[in-house]
VOPAGU-2260 file (C-alpha; in pm, 1 decimal, decimal comma):
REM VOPAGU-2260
SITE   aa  ch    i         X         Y         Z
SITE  UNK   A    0   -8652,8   -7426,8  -11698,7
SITE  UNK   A    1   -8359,5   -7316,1  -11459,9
SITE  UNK   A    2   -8401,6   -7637,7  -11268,7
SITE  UNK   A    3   -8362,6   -7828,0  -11601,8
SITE  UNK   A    4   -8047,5   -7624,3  -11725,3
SITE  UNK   A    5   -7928,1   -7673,8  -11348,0
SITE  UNK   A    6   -7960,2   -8059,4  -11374,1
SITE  UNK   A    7   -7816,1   -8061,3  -11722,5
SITE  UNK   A    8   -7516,9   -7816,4  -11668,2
SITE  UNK   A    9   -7451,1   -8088,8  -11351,9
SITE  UNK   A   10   -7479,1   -8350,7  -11577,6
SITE  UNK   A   11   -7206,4   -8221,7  -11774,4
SITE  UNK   A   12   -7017,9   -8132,3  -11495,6
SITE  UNK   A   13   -6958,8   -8423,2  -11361,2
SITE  UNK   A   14   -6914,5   -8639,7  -11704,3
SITE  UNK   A   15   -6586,8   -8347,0  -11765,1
SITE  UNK   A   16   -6461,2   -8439,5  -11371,4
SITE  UNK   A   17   -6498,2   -8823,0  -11472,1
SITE  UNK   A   18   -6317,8   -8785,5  -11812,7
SITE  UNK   A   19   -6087,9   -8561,0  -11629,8
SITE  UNK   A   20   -6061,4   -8842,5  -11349,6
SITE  UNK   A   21   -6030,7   -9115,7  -11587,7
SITE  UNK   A   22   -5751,2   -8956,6  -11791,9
SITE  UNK   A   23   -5585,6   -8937,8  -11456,3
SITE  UNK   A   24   -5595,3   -9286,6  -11408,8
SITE  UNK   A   25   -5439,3   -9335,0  -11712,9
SITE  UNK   A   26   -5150,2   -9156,0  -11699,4
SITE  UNK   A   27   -5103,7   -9284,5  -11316,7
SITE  UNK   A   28   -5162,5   -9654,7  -11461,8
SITE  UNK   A   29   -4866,9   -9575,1  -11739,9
SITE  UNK   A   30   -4668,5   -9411,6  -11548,5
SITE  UNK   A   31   -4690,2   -9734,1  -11297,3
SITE  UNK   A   32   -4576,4   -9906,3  -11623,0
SITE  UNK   A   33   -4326,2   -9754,8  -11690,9
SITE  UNK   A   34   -4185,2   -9813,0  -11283,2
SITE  UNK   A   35   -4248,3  -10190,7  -11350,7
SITE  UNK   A   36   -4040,3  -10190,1  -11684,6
SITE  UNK   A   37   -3776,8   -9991,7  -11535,2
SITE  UNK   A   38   -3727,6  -10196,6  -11205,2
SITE  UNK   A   39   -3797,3  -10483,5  -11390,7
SITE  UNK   A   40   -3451,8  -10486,0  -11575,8
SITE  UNK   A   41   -3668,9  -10493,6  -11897,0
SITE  UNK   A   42   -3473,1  -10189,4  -12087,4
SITE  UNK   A   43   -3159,9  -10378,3  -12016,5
SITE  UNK   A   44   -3199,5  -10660,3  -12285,2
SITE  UNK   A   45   -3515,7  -10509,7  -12502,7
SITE  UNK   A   46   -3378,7  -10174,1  -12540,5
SITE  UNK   A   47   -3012,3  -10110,3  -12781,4
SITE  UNK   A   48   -2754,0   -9938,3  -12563,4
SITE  UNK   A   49   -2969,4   -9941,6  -12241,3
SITE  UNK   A   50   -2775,7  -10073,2  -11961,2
SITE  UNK   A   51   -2442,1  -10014,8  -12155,9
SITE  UNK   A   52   -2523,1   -9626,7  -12128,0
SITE  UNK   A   53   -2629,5   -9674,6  -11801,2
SITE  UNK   A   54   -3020,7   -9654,7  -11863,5
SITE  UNK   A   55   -2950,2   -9273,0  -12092,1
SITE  UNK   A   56   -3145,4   -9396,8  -12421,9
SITE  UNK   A   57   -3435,9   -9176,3  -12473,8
SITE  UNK   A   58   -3759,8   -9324,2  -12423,8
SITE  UNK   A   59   -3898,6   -9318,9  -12782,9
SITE  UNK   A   60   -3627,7   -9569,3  -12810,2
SITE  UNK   A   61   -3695,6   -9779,8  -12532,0
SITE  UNK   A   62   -3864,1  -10145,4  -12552,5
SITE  UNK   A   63   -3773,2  -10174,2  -12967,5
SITE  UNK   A   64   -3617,0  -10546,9  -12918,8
SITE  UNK   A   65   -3202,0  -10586,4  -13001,1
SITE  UNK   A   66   -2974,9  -10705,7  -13294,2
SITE  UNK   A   67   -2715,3  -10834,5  -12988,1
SITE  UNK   A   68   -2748,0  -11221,5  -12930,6
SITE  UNK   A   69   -2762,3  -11436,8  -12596,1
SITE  UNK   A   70   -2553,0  -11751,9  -12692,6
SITE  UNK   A   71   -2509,1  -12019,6  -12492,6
SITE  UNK   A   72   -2600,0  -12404,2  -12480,2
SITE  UNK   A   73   -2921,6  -12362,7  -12590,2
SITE  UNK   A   74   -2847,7  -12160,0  -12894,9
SITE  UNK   A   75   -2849,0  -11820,3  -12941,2
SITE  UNK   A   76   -3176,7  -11555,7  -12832,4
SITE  UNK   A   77   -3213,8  -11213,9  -12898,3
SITE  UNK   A   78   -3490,5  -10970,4  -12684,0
SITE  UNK   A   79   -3795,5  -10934,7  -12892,9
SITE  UNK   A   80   -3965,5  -10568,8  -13037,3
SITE  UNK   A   81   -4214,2  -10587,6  -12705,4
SITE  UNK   A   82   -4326,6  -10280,8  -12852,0
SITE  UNK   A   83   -4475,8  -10462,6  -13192,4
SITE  UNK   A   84   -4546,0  -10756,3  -13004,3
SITE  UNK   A   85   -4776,2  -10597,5  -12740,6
SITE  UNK   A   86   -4950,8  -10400,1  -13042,4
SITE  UNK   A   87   -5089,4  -10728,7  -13152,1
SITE  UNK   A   88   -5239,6  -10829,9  -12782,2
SITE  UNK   A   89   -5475,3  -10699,9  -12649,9
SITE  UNK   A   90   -5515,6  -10647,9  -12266,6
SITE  UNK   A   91   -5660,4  -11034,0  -12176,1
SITE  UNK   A   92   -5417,9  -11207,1  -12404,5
SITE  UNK   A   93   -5113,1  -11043,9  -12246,8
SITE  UNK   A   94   -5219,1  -11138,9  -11945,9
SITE  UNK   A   95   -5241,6  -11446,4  -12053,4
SITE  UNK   A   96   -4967,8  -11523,4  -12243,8
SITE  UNK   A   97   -4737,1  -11350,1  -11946,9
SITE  UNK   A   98   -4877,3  -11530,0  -11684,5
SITE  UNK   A   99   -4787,0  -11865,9  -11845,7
SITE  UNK   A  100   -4458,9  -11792,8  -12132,6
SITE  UNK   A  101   -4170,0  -11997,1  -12120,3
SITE  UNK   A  102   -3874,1  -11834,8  -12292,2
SITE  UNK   A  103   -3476,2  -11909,3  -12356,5
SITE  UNK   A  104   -3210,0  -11781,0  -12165,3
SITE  UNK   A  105   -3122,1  -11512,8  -12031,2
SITE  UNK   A  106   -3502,8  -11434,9  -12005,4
SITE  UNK   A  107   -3618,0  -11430,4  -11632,7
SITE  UNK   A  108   -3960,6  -11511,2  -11762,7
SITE  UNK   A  109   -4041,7  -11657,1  -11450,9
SITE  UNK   A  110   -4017,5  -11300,5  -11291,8
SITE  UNK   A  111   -4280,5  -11168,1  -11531,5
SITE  UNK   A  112   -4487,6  -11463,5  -11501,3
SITE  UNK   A  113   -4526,9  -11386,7  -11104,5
SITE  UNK   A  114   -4620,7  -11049,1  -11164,1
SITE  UNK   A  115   -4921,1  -10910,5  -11031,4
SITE  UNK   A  116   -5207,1  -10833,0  -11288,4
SITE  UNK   A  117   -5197,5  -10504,4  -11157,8
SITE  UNK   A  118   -4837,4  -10487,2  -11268,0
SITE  UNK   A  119   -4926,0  -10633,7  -11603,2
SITE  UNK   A  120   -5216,6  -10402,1  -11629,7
SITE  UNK   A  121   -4978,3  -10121,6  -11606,2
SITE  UNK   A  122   -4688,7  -10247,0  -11857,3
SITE  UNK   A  123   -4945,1  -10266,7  -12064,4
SITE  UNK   A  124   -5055,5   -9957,0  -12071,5
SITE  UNK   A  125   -4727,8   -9807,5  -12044,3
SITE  UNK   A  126   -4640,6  -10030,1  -12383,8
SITE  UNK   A  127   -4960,0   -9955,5  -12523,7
SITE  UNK   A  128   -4883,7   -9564,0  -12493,6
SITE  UNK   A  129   -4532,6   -9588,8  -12646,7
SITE  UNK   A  130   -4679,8   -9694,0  -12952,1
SITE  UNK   A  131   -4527,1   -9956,6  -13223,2
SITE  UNK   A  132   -4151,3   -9849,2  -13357,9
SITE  UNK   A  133   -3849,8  -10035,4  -13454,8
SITE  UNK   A  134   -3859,8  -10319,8  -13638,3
SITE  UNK   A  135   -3883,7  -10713,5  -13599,1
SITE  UNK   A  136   -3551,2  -10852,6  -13346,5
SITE  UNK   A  137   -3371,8  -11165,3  -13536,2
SITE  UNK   A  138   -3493,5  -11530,4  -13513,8
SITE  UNK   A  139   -3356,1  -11729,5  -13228,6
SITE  UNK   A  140   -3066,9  -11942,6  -13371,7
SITE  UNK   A  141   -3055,0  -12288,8  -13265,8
SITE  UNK   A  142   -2746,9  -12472,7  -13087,5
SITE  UNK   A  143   -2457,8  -12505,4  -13368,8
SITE  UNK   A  144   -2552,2  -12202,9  -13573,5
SITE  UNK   A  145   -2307,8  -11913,4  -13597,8
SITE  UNK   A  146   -2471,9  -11575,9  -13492,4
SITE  UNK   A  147   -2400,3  -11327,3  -13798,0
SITE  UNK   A  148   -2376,6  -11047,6  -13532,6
SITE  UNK   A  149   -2229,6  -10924,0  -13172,5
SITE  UNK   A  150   -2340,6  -11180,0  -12899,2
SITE  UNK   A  151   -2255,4  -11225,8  -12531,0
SITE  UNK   A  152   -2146,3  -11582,3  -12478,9
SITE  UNK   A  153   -2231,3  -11765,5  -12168,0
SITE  UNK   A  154   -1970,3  -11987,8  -12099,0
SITE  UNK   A  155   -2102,0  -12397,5  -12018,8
SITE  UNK   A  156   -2210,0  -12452,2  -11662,2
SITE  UNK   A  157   -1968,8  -12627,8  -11428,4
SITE  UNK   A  158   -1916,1  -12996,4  -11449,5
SITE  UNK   A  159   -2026,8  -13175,5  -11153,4
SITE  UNK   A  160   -1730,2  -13340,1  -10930,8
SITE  UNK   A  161   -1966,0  -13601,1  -10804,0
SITE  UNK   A  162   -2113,9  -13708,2  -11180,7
SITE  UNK   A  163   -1763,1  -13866,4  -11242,0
């Protein structure tokens, strides 16, 4: 009988160290998350007030998309909720869709497309852990179409000398 509640107390043991371990892992994995949305510039456009305040928006805030608009030549684009669009992927489609997204200026999607799935593994989770807030970020307007609010305007590249 000892042996049994030896074996059995071991058992349990070691399923409260993995649970323990795993739980670990976690928080390491969104914690590497939230690294690779920091040093990935993604606050900058997808959080209000982010790089204007110099990166002091507290993060219950961060990630919740912006009313400001990116206007230039191709129209106007403002930074997406990535908090309420995450909540409706789960872990394989992200990957997925982030791997292989093409989006409007200013959007370095090509820099999230190179990512590691490591690194995507991670924002993921670090997303995933923030939770859905905010609401929806407006429609992307198309060339011609007056934003209704604040925008930064990029100015029309430089002619080419030689094209003439």
């Amino acid at each position: 009988m000892n042996r049994l509640v030896f074996a059995l107390a071991a058992v349990i043991g070691a399923g409260a160290a993995v649970a323990t371990l795993t739980a670990a892992s976690r928080e390491d994995l969104v914690q590497h998350g939230r690294y690779v949305a920091l040093i990935g510039g993604c606050n900058d456009c997808h959080t209000p007030g982010f790089a204007a305040s110099g990166g002091q928006v507290p993060e219950s805030q961060w990630l919740t998309g912006d009313e400001l608009g990116w206007s230039g030549e191709w129209g106007t684009t403002y930074a997406p909720n990535l908090r309420l669009r995450f909540a409706t992927m789960d872990l394989a489609s992200f990957k997925q869709y982030a791997h292989s997204f093409k989006a409007r200026p200013p959007m370095p999607y090509w820099a999230v497309n190179a990512m590691s799935d490591a690194d995507l593994e991670a924002l993921y989770a670090f997303v995933q852990a923030l939770g859905p807030a905010g609401k929806e970020a407006p429609a992307a307007l198309p060339p011609g179409v007056r934003p209704a609010g604040p925008v930064v305007q990029f100015p029309a590249p430089p002619q080419d000398p030689a094209a003439h």
